[in-house]
Each structure stands twice: as structure tokens, then as C-alpha cells.
N, C-alpha and C positions, 0 to 999 in steps of 0.2 A: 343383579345390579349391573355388570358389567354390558348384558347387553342392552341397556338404556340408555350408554355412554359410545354407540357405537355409533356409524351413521357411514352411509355410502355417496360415493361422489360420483356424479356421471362422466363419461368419457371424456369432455372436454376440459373438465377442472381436472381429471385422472392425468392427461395430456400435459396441463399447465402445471401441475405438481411436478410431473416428470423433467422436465425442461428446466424449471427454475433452480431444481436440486441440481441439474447437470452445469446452469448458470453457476449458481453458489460453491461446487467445486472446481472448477476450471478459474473463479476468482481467486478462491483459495491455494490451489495449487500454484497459480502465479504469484500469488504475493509470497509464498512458501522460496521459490524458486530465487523472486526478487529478495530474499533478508538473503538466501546462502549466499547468492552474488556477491552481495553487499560482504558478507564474512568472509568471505575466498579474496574479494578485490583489497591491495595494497592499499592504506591508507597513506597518501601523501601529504606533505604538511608543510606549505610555501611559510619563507618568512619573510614578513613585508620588505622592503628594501629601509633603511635607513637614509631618510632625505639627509642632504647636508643642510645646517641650518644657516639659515638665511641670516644677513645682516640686518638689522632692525632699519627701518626706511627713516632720512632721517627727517626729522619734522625743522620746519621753519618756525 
């Protein structure tokens, strides 16, 4: 059964498999790299400024 489920790739697809795995971890490892960043970098947390509030314009 098993070998009717197998099937061979010529050098070029063999190539292109090779490459797109090394694509698909080098993405991975970056996005990996980018979350620890994210976890190591200080979260700072501005608080708006409080406007003074303004006098109401007066109407005619």
C-alpha cells in the first residue's frame, strides 16, 4: 500500500522544496525573535496630557 502513496520529484521541484523550507524557517525564526523582543522591550504607557478646559464661546 505504502508504495502507491509515494511518488518522486525531479530536481527542480527537489530545489524548490529545498528553498521554500529554508524560506518558511528563516520567517519563522524572525517572527520568533520579533515576539521575544517584544517580551524583553519595556512597555511604556504615555498619559494623554489633560487639556485645560476651555470656556464655553459665548453665543449672541
Amino acid at each position: 500500500m505504502i508504495r502507491f502513496l509515494t511518488f518522486r520529484l525531479d530536481k527542480y521541484a527537489a530545489e524548490y522544496a529545498i528553498k521554500r523550507r529554508a524560506v518558511r524557517k528563516a520567517k519563522q525564526e524572525e517572527r520568533a525573535a520579533q515576539e521575544a523582543a517584544e517580551k524583553e522591550a519595556p512597555v511604556v504607557v504615555e498619559e494623554a496630557p489633560v487639556a485645560a478646559e476651555e470656556a464655553p464661546a459665548a453665543e449672541a
